[in-house]
Structure formats: C-alpha cells, structure tokens
KEGUDO-185506 format. One record per atom (N, C-alpha, C): x, y, z; residue in three letters. Coordinates in steps of 0.001 Angstrom, whole numbers, padded with zeros to 6 digits, always signed. Layout:
# residues N
XYZAla;...
# end
This chain:
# residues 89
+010354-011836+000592Unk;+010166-010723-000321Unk;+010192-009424+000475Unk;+010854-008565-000003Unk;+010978-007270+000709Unk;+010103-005974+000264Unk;+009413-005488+000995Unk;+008556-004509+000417Unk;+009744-003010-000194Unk;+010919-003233-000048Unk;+011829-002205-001223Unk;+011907-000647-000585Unk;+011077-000632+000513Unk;+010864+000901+001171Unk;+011428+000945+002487Unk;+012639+002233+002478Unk;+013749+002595+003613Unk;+013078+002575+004570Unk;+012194+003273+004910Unk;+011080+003288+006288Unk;+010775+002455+006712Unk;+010894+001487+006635Unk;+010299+000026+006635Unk;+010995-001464+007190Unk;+012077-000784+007178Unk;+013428-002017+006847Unk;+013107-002855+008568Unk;+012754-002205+009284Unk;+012038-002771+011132Unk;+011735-004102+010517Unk;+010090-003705+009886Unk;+009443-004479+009503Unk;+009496-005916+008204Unk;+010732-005293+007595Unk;+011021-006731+006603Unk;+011723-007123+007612Unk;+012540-006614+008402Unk;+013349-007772+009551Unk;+012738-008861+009986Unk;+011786-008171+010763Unk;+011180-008676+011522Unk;+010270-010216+010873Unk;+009848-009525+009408Unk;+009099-010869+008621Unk;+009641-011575+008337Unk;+011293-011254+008119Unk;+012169-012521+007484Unk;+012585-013330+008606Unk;+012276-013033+010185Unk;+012405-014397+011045Unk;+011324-014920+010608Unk;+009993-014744+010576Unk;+008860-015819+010430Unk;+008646-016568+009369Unk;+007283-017623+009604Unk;+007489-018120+008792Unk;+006153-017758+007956Unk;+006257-017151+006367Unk;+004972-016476+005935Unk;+003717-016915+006477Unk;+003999-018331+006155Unk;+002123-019215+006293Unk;+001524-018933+007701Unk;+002430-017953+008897Unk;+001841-017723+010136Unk;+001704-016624+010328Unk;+001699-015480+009218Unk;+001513-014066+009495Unk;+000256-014178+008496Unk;-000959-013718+008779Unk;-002184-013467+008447Unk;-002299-011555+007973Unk;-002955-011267+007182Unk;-003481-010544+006803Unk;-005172-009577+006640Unk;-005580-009534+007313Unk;-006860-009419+006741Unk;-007541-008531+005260Unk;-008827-008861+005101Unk;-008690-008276+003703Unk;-009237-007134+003818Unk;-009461-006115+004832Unk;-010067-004670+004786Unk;-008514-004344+005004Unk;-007624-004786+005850Unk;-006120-004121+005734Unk;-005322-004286+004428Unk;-006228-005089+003712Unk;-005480-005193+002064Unk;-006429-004036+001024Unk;-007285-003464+001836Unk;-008489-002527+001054Unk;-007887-001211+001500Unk;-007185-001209+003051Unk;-006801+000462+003235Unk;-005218-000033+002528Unk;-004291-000813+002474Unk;-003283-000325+001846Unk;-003275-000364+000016Unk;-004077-001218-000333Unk;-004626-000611-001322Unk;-005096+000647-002255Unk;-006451+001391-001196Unk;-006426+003062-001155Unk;-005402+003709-000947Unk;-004299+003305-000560Unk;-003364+004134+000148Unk;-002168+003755-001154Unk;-002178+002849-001926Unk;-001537+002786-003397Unk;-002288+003677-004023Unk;-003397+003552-004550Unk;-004538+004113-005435Unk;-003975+005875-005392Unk;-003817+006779-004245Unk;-003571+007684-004022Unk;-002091+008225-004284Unk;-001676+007597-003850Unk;+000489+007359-004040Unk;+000299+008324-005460Unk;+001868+008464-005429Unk;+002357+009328-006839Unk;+002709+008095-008158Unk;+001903+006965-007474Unk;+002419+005782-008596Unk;+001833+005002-008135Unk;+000470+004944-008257Unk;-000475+003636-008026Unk;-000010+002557-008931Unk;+000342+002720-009928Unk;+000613+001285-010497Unk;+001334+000273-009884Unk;+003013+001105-009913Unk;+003784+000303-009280Unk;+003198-000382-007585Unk;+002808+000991-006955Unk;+002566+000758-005652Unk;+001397-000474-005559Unk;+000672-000428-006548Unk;-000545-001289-006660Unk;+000564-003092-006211Unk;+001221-003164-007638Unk;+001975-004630-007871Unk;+002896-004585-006371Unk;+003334-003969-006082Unk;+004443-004221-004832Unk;+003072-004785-004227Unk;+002569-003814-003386Unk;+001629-004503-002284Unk;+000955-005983-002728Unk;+000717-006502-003783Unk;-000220-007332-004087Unk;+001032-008529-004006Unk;+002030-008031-004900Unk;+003003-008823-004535Unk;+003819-009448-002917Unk;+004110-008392-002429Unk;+003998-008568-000842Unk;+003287-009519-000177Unk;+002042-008882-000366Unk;+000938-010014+000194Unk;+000529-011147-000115Unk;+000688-011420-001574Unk;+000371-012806-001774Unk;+001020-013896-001090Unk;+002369-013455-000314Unk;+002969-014957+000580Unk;+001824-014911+001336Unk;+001220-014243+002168Unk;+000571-014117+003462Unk;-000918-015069+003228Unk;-001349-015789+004057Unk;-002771-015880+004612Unk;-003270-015136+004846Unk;-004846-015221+003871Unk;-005213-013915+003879Unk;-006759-014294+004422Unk;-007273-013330+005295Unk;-008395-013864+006513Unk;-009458-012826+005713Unk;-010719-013516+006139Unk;-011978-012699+005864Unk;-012462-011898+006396Unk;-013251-010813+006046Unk;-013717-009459+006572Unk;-015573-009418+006518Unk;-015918-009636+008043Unk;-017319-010510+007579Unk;-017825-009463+008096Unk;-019493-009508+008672Unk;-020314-008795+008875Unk;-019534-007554+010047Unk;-019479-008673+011115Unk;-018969-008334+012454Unk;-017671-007496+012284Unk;-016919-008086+011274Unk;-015880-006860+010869Unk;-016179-005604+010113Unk;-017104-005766+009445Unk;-017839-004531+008959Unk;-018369-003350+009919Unk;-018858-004110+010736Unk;-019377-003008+011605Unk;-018376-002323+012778Unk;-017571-003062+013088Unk;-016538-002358+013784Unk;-015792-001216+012468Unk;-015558-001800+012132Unk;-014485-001078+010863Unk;-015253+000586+010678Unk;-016563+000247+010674Unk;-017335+001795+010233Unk;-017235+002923+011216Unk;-016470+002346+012825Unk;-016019+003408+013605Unk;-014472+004352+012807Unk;-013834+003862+011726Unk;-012837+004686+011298Unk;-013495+005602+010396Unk;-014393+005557+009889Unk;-015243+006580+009306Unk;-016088+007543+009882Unk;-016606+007258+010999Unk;-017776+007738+011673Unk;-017309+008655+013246Unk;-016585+006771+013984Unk;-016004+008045+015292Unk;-015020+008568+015181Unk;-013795+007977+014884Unk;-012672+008475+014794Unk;-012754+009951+014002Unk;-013051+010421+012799Unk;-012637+011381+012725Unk;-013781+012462+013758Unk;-014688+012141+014345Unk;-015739+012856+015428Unk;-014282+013284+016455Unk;-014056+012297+017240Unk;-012372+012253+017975Unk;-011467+013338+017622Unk;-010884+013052+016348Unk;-009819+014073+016180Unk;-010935+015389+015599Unk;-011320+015500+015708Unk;-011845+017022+015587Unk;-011958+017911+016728Unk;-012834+017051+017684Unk;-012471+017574+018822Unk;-011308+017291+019575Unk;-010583+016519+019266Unk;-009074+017461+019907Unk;-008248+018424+019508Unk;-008868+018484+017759Unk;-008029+019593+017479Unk;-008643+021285+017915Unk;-010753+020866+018335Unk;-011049+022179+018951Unk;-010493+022234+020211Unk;-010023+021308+020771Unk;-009507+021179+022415Unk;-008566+022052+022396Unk;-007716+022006+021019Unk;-006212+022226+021178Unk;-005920+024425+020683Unk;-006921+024325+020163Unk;-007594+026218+019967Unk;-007253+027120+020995Unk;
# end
C-alpha cells in the first residue's frame, strides 16, 4: 500500500522490498502522525490514509518507560531549540 504522497516515494520504495509483518510501528508514533492528520488541511482524508497505511504494520506498545522518555519532546526539546535560537541573535 502506498501512502499516495510525492515526498515520500524514498520511503514506499523502500517498504515495498520488506516484508510488512517485520516493520513495527509504535503506538505514540501512530499518536504524533495522527496529530499531525488532525491539524492537516484535511484531517479526514489524512486521518483514513494513515490508519490505512498502518494497519499492514505490527503495531508495538507504548508503556510506562516509554512514557517517560517521550515527555523529553515536550519539556527538553523545545528548552533546546530556544536556546539556539537565543544563541543565534
């Protein structure tokens, strides 16, 4: 299945050597491309592509231990780019 987007075409290459049942997914990377439909100029569609996409894939769990790493994209990271953008003044 091809995710249908020019930018991209690397990456359907690349999936159509494998074989789905060995490319994993996790489910906080199905939560940011998700948000990242939700926002689009067409969450709907964008919603069904992605869900569609992903359903070949094995899809892995997002447990405690992934929780707490994950809360550095909220917390440090944007701390990070702030100060490089005062670096950059």
């Amino acid at each position: 299945m091809k995710l249908g987007m020019g930018k991209i075409q690397n990456i359907n290459n690349h999936i159509d050597n494998l074989e789905p049942e060995k490319i994993a997914v996790c489910s906080v990377v199905k939560a940011e491309l998700f948000y990242g439909s939700m926002k689009s100029n067409n969450p709907k569609k964008n919603l069904n592509l992605q869900k569609s996409f992903l359903s070949q894939f094995v899809s892995l769990p997002f447990d405690d231990s992934c929780a707490e790493i994950y809360c550095h994209r909220f917390v440090i990271y944007p701390i990070i780019d702030l100060l490089q953008k005062k670096s950059m003044l």
